[in-house]
N, C-alpha and C positions, 0 to 999 in steps of 0.2 A: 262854109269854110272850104277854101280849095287847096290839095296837097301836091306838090311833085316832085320827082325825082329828075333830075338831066346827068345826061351824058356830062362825060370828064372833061368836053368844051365846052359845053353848056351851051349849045345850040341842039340839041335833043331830048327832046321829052320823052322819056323811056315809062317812066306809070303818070298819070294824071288822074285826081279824082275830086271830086264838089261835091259833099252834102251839108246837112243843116247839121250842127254841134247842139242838141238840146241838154236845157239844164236837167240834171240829176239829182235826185234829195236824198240818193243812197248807194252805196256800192257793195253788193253782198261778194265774202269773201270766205276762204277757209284761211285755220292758222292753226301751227302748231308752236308748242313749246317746250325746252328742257334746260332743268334746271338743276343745278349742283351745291346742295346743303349743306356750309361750312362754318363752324361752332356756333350751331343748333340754330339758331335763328335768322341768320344771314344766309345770302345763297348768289351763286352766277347764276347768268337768264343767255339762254340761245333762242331766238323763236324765228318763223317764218308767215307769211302768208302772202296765197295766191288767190287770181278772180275765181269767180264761179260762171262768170257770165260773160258780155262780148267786149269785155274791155281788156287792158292790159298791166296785171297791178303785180308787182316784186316787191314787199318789203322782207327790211332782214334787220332784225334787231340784235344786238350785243349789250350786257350792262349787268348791274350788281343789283341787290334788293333784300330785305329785309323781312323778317313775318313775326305775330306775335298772333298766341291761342286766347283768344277773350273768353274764352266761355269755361267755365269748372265744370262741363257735366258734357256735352258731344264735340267734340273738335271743334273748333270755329273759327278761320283764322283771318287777321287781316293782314295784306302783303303790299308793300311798295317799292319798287324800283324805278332804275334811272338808265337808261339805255342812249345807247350812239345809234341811229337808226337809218340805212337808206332804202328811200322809197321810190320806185320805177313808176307813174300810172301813167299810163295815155288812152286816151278814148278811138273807139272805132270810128275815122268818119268815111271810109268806105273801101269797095274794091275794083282796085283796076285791075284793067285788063294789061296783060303784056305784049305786043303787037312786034316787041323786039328782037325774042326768042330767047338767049342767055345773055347775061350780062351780070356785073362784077358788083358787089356792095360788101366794103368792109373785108376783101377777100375771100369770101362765097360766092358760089355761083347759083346765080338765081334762075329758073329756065321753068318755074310752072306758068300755065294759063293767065291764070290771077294773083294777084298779092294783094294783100290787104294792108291798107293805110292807116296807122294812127297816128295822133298826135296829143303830146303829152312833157310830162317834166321827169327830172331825177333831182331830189330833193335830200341832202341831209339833214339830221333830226334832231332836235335833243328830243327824247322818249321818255314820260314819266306817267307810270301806271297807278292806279289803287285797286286794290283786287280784297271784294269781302267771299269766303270760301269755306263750307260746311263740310263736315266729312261724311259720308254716306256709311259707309263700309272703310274696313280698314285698309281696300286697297282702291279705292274711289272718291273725288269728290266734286261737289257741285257748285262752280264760282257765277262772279258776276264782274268784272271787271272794265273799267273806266281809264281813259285815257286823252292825252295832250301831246298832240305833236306839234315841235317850233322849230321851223325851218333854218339855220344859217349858210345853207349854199342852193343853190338853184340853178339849173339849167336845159334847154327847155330842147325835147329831140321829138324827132320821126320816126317810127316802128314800123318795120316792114315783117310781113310774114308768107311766108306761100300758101295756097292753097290748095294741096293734097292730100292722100290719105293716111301717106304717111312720108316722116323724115323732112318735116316743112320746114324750110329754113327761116331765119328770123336774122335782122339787122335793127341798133340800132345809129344813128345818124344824127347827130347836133343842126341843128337849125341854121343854111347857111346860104350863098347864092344857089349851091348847087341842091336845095330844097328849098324852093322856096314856097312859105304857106302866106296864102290872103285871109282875111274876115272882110268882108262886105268890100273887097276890089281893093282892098288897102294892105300893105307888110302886116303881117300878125304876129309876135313874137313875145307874148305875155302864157304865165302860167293858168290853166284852167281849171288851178284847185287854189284854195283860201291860203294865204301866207301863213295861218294857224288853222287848226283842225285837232276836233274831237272825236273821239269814237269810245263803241261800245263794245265789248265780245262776252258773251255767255257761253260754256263749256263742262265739259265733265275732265278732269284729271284722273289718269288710270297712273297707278303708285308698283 
């Protein structure tokens, strides 16, 4: 897959980059969540999660949910919610060099050596989880929770980031003449995650 960026005549190529986009059968992330418990078994959901690794992943969930205690004898509870969710991922597929010096994206000024290229989608969600969750302690406990995300907006951008030690700038950039990305010498302009998507998260809740 080949990524660029051009000048604002678009007769300049300011980053250029080509590598291979290989498939993935996982994407490890962290996430957090907080939730607000409103007559006793219903509740609001806030949560986020970010990559751990070299890609580029933003989700941000909002939404209501539900819990009920199954068990008469250690807490047990199971939880459902329904969330509005958007999600940023794009893949690394490399790093250019800047040969430019500064120059403007999205109004930042961009002036490190390198930046790094991704490509990727922003997707909205419907979000609906089921979460089975034991209590440990009275102020801990231990879930397993499963989940559905169903896309109804899509659109598909380029991520740029610098590469410094620190205060890297990032941009992101809709897919357009003035980026234009190839697959195999051809326009590429499809999403490189599944129109539906499941996941898993395992975690400890601190109360």
């Amino acid at each position: 897959m080949s990524l660029s960026y051009l000048g604002e005549n678009e007769a300049e190529t300011i980053l250029t980059t080509t590598e291979d986009l290989k498939a993935r059968a996982f994407e490890p992330v962290y996430h957090a969540d907080l939730r607000i418990l409103f007559r006793k078994n219903f509740f609001f959901t806030w949560n986020f999660s970010r990559d751990l690794w070299d890609s580029y992943y933003r989700e941000r969930g909002l939404g209501i949910g539900a819990q009920f205690n199954i068990s008469k004898y250690r807490p047990m509870f199971l939880r459902m919610s329904a969330q509005e969710s958007r999600l940023r991922y794009a893949r690394l597929i490399g790093r250019a060099d800047n040969e430019t010096g500064t120059f403007k994206v999205d109004k930042k000024k961009f002036n490190s050596e390198q930046v790094n290229m991704y490509y990727g989608s922003q997707t909205h969600n419907l979000k609906l989880t089921l979460e089975w969750a034991i209590e440990l302690n009275p102020g801990r406990e231990l879930f397993v929770r499963g989940g559905y995300l169903l896309p109804y907006a899509t659109r598909q951008d380029i991520y740029l980031r610098e590469r410094k030690d620190f205060f890297n700038k990032k941009a992101r950039i809709p897919t357009s003449d003035r980026t234009p990305v190839l697959r195999n010498d051809a326009p590429f302009d499809d999403p490189i995650t599944p129109d539906q998507s499941f996941f898993i998260t395992m975690g400890i809740v601190f109360k």
